[in-house]
C-alpha positions as CSV (number, residue, x, y, z in Angstrom):
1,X,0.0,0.0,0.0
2,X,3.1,2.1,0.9
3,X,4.2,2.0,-2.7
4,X,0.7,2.4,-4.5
5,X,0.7,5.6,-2.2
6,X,4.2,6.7,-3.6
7,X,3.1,5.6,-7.2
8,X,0.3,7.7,-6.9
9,X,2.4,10.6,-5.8
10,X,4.9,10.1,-8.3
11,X,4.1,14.2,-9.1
12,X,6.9,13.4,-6.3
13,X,6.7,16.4,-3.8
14,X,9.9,17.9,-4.1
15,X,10.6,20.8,-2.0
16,X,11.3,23.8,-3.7
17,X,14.5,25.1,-1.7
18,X,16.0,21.5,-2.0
19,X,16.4,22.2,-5.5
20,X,17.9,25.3,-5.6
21,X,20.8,24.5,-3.3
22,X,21.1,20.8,-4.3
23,X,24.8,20.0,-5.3
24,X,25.6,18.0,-8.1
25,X,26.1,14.4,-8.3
26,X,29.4,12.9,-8.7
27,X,28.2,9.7,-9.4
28,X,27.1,9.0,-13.1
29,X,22.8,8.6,-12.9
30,X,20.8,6.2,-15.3
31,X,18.9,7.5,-18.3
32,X,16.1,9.3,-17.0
33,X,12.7,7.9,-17.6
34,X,10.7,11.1,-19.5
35,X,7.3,9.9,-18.5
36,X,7.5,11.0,-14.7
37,X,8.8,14.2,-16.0
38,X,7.4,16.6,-12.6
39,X,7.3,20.8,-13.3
40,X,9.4,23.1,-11.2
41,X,9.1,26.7,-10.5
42,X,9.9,29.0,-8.3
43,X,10.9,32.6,-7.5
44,X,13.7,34.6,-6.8
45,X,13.1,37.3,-4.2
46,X,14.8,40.1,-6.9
47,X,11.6,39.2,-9.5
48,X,13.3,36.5,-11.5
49,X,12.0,33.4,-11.9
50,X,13.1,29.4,-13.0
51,X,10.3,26.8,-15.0
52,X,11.7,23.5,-15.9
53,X,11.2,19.8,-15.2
54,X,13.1,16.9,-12.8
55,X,12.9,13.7,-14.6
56,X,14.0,11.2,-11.8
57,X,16.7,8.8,-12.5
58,X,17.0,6.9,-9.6
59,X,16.2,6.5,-5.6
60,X,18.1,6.1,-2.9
61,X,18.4,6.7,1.3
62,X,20.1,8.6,3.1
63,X,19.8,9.2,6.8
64,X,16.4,7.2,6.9
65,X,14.6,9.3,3.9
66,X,13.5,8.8,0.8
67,X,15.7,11.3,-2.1
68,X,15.3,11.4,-6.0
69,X,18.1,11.9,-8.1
70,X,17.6,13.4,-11.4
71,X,18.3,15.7,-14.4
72,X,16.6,19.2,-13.2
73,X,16.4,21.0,-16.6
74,X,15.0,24.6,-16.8
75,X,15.3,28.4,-17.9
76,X,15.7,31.1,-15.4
77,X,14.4,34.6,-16.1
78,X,14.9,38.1,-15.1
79,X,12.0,40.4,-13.4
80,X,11.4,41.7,-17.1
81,X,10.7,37.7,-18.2
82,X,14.0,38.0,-20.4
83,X,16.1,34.8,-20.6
84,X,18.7,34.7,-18.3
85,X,20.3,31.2,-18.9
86,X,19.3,27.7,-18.5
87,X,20.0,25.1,-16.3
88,X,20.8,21.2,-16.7
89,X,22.4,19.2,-14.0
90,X,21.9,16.0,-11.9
91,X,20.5,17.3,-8.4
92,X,18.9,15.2,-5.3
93,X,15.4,15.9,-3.8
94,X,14.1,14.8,-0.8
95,X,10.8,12.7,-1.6
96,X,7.7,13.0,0.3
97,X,5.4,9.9,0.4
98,X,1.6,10.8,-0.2
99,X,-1.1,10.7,2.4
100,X,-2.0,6.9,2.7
101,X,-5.3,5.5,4.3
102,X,-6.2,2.0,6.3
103,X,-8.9,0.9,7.5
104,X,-9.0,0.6,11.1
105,X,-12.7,-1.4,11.4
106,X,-15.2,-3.1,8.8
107,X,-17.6,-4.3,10.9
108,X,-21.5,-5.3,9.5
109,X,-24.2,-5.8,11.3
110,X,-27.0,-7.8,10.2
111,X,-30.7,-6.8,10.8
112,X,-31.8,-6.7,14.5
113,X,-35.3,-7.2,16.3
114,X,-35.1,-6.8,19.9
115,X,-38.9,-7.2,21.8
116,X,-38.1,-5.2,25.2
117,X,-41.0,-5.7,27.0
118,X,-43.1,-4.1,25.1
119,X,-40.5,-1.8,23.5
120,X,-40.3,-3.1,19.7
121,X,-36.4,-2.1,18.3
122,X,-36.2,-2.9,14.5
123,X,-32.9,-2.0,13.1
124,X,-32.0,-2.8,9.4
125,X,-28.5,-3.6,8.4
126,X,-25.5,-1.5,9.7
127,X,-22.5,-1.3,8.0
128,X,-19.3,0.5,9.9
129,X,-16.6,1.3,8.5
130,X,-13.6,3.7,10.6
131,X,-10.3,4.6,8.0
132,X,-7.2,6.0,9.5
133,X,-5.7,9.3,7.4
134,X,-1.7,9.1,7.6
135,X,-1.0,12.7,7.1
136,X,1.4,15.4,8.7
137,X,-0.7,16.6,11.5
138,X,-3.0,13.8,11.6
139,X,-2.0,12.2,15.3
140,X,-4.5,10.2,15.6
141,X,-4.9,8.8,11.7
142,X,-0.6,8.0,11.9
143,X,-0.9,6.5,15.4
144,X,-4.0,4.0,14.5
145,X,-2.2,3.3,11.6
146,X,1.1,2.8,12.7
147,X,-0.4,0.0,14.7
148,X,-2.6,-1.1,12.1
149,X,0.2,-2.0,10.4
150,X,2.7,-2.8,13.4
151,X,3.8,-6.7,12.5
152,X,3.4,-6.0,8.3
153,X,6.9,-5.3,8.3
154,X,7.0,-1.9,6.0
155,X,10.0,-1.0,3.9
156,X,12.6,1.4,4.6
157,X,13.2,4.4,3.2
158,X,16.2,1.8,1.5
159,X,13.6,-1.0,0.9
160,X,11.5,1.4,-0.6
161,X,14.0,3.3,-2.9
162,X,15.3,-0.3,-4.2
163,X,11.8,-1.2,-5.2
164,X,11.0,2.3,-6.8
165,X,14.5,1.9,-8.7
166,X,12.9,-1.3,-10.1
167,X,10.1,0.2,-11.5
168,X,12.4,2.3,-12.9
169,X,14.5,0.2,-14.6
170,X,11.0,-1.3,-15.8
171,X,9.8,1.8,-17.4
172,X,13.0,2.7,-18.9
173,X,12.7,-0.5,-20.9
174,X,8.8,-0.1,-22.2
């Protein structure tokens, strides 16, 4: 479920100030793979501004979290929208993993009669159903999903970026 969310979210929510001050990579990346292509823009605080693409090349961790490397390729402008210069080089983003959902109780009731004395109760079928929302801010929706899903053994941030370089590799060959 962790990697449908991630899939899902492969618009891969890079943070904007990552990008600017990302360093290059000294280690040769893999063709990147033109389909998950994700716009960047941004501001500078003089007026100019940058509009490009990161095409992600491959995953990896480091210090526990998920980071994208990839080609960011883009034109920065002046205040006046002239052409300033362009921009191609390998950078790493942090990746953020998109809101994920369990369910935390599906429980159906069938139809009830109850005859207290003289107090008829007819209730049709109930059908229950309480989801958990993982989320930044959401305490309780993390916490009842975090044990939820305490003995399914989820990936690491490394377990996760090996199987997201995998699908890489996979749609780098279609």
């Amino acid at each position: 479920m962790t990697v449908v969310a991630v899939l899902a979210a492969l618009g891969l929510s890079f943070t904007g100030a990552g990008m600017a001050s990302a360093a290059p990579s000294a280690q040769a990346a893999a063709p990147p793979v033109t389909a998950l292509a994700t716009p960047i823009t941004g501001t500078a605080e003089n007026g100019g501004s940058f509009a490009g693409t990161f095409t992600p090349s491959r995953f990896s961790s480091q210090n526990g979290d998920l980071v994208a490397t990839g080609v960011l390729t883009g034109t920065v402008t002046d205040s006046s929208g002239a052409t300033v210069g362009t921009v191609t080089r390998t950078v790493n983003a942090p990746v953020a993993v998109a809101a994920a959902t369990c369910r935390v109780l599906d429980l159906v009731l069938g139809p009830l009669h109850l005859d207290l004395l003289g107090l008829v109760v007819d209730l049709n079928q109930v059908h229950l159903v309480i989801t958990a929302v993982q989320a930044p801010g959401n305490l309780l929706g993390n916490l009842l999903c975090a044990i939820t899903h305490l003995l399914d053994g989820n990936p690491t941030a490394g377990g996760l970026a090996a199987l997201l370089n995998a699908i890489l590799a996979l749609l780098g060959r279609g």
